[in-house]
BALO-93927 format. One record per residue (C-alpha): residue number from 1; residue in three letters; x, y, z. Coordinates in nm, 2 decimals. Each point is the difference from the previous one (the first is absolute). Layout:
NUM, ALA, X, Y, Z
...
***
This chain:
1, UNK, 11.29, 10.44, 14.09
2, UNK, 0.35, -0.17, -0.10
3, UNK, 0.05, -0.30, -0.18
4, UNK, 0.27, -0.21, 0.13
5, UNK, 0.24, -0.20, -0.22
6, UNK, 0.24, -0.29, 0.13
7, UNK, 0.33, -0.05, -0.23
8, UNK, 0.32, -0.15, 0.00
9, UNK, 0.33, 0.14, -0.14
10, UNK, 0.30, -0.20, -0.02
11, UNK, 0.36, 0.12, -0.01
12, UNK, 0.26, -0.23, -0.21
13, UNK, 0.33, -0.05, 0.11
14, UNK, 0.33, -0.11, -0.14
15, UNK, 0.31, 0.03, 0.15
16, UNK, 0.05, 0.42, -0.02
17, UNK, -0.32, 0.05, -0.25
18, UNK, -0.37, 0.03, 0.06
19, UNK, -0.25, -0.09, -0.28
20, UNK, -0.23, 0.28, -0.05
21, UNK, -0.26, 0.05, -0.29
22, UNK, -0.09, 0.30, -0.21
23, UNK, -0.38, -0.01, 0.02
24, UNK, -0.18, 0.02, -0.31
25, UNK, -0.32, 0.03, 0.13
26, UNK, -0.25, 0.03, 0.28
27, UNK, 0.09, 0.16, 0.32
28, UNK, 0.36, 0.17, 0.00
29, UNK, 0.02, -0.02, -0.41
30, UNK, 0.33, 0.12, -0.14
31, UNK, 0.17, -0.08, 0.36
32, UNK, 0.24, -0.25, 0.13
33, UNK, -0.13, -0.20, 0.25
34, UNK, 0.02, -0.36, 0.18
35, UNK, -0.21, -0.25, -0.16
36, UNK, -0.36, -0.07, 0.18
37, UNK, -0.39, 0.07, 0.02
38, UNK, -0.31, -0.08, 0.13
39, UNK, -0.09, -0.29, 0.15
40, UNK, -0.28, -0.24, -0.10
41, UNK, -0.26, -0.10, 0.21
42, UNK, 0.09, -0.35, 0.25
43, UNK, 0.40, 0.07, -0.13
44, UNK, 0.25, 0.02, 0.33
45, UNK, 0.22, 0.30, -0.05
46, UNK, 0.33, -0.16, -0.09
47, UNK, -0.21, -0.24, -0.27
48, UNK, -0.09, 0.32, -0.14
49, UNK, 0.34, 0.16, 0.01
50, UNK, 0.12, -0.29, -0.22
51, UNK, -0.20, 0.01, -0.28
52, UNK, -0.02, 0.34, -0.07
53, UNK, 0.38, -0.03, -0.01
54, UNK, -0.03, -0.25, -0.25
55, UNK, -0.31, 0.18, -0.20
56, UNK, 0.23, 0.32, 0.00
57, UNK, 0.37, -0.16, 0.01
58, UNK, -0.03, -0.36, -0.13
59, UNK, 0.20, -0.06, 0.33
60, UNK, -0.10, -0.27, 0.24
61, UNK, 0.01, 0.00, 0.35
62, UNK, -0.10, -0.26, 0.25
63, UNK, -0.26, 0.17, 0.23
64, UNK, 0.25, -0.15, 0.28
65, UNK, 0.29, 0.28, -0.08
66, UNK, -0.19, 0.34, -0.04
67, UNK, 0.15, 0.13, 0.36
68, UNK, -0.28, 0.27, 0.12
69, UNK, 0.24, 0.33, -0.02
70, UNK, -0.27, 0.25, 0.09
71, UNK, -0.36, 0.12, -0.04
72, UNK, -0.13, 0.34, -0.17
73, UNK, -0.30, 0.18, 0.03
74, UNK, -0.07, 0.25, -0.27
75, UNK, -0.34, 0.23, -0.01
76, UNK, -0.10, 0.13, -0.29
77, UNK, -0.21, 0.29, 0.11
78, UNK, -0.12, 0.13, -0.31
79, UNK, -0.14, -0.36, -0.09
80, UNK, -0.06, -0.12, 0.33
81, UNK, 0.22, -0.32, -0.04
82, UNK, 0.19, -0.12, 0.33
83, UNK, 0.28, -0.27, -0.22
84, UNK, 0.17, -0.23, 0.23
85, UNK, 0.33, -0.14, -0.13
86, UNK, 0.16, -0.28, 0.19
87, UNK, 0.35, -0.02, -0.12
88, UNK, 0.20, -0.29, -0.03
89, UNK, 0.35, -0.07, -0.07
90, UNK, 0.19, -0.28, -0.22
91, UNK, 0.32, -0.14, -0.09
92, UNK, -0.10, -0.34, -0.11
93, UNK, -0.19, 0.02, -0.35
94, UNK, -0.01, -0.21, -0.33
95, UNK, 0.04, 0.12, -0.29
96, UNK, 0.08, 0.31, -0.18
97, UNK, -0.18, 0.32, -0.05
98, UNK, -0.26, 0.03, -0.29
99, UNK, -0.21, 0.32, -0.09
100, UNK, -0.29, -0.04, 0.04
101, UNK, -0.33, 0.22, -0.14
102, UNK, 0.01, 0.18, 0.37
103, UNK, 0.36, 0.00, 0.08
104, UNK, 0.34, 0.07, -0.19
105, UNK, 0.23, -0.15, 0.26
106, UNK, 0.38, 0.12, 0.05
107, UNK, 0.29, -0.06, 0.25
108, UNK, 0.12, 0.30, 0.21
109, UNK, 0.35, 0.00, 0.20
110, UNK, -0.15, 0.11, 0.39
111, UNK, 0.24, 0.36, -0.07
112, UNK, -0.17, 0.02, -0.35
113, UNK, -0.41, -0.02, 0.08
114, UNK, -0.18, 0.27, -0.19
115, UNK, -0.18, 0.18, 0.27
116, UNK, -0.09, 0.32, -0.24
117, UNK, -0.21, -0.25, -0.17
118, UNK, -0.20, -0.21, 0.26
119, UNK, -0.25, 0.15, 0.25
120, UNK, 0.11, 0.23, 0.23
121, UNK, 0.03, -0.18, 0.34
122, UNK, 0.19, -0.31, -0.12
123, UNK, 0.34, 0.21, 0.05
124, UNK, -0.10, -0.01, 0.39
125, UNK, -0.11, -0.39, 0.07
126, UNK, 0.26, -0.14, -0.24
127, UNK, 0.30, 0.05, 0.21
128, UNK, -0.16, -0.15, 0.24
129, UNK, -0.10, -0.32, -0.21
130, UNK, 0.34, 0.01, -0.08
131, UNK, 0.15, -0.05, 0.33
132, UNK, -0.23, -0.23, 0.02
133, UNK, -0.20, 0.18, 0.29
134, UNK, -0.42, -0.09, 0.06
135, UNK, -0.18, 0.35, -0.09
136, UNK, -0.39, 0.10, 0.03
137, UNK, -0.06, 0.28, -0.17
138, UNK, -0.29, 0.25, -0.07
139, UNK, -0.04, 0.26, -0.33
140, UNK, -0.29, 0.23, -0.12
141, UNK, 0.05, 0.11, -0.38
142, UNK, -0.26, 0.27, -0.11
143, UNK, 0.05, -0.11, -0.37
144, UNK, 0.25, -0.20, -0.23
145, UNK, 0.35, -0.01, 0.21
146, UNK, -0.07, 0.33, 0.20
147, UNK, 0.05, -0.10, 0.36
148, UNK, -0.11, 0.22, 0.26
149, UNK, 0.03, -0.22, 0.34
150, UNK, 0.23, -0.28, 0.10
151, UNK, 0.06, -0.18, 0.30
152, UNK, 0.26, -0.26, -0.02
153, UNK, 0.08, -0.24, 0.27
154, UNK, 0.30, -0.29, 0.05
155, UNK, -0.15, -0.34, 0.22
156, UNK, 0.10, -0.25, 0.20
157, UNK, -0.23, -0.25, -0.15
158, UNK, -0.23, -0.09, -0.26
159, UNK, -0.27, 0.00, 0.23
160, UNK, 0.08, 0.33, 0.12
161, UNK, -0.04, 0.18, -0.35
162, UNK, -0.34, -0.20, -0.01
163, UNK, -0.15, 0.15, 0.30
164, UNK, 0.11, 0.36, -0.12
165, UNK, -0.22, -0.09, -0.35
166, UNK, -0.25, -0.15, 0.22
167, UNK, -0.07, 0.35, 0.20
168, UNK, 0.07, 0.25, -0.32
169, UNK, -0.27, -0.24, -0.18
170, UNK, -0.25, 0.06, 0.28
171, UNK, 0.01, 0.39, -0.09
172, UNK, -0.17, -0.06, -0.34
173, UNK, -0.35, -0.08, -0.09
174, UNK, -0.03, -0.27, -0.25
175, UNK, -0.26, -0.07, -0.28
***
């Protein structure tokens, strides 16, 4: 049995930077990472998107610019959990970055992102967010950061990365 688990990760962006946040705890602790999680039951995706940003960040976002970037897939196999992370994209925020008790957030020029310290497959979809390309994408990890399958995939649509998840998801059996 697999337990499936919906999230939301945004990406900051300003000018040549990207926001990213050293993870204190939780999932991907003593990583960089966008800023995101699960979402709460009757929350839309890009409701949640915005306030974990500001529960991690301080940053606000209007639900109305989180752009949908891509969509990731991640099984866990050693604990059965099937993570879905819809990604999002900003440019428009308020405020300024705060830590927070999950989150230590820092700037990072696009030529300057610490990939040696972030999980493993975020040096291949990254490009991609960065040339602003739609990607679906598909990992198993057997345990903390060690990746043994990818498939990564660039879209024509939003929709299109949706029916991808749609047909992975029906592989699984959920509690």
């Amino acid at each position: 049995m697999h337990r499936y688990v919906q999230c939301t990760l945004v990406q900051i962006f300003d000018d040549q930077k990207i926001l990213l946040g050293m993870k204190k705890r939780g999932l991907g602790v003593g990583m960089w990472n966008g800023f995101g999680g699960k979402v709460e039951a009757g929350e839309d995706l890009k409701t949640a998107a915005a306030r974990e940003l500001k529960e991690e960040s301080g940053l606000e976002v209007l639900a109305s610019n989180l752009r949908e970037v891509g969509l990731l897939l991640f099984e866990f196999v050693d604990s059965g959990v099937v993570l879905e992370a819809n990604v999002f994209r900003a440019v428009d925020y308020k405020g300024v970055p705060i830590e927070s008790e999950e989150m230590r957030p820092c700037w990072f020029g696009i030529q300057d992102i610490p990939y040696k310290e972030m999980w493993v497959d975020d040096v291949d979809w990254f490009p991609l967010m960065f040339k602003q390309k739609l990607f679906y994408g598909f990992m198993e990890f057997t345990e903390k950061n060690k990746m043994f399958s990818q498939e990564l995939k660039v879209v024509k649509n939003v929709e299109e990365f949706k029916r991808l998840n749609k047909l992975q998801l029906m592989k699984y059996d959920f509690k």
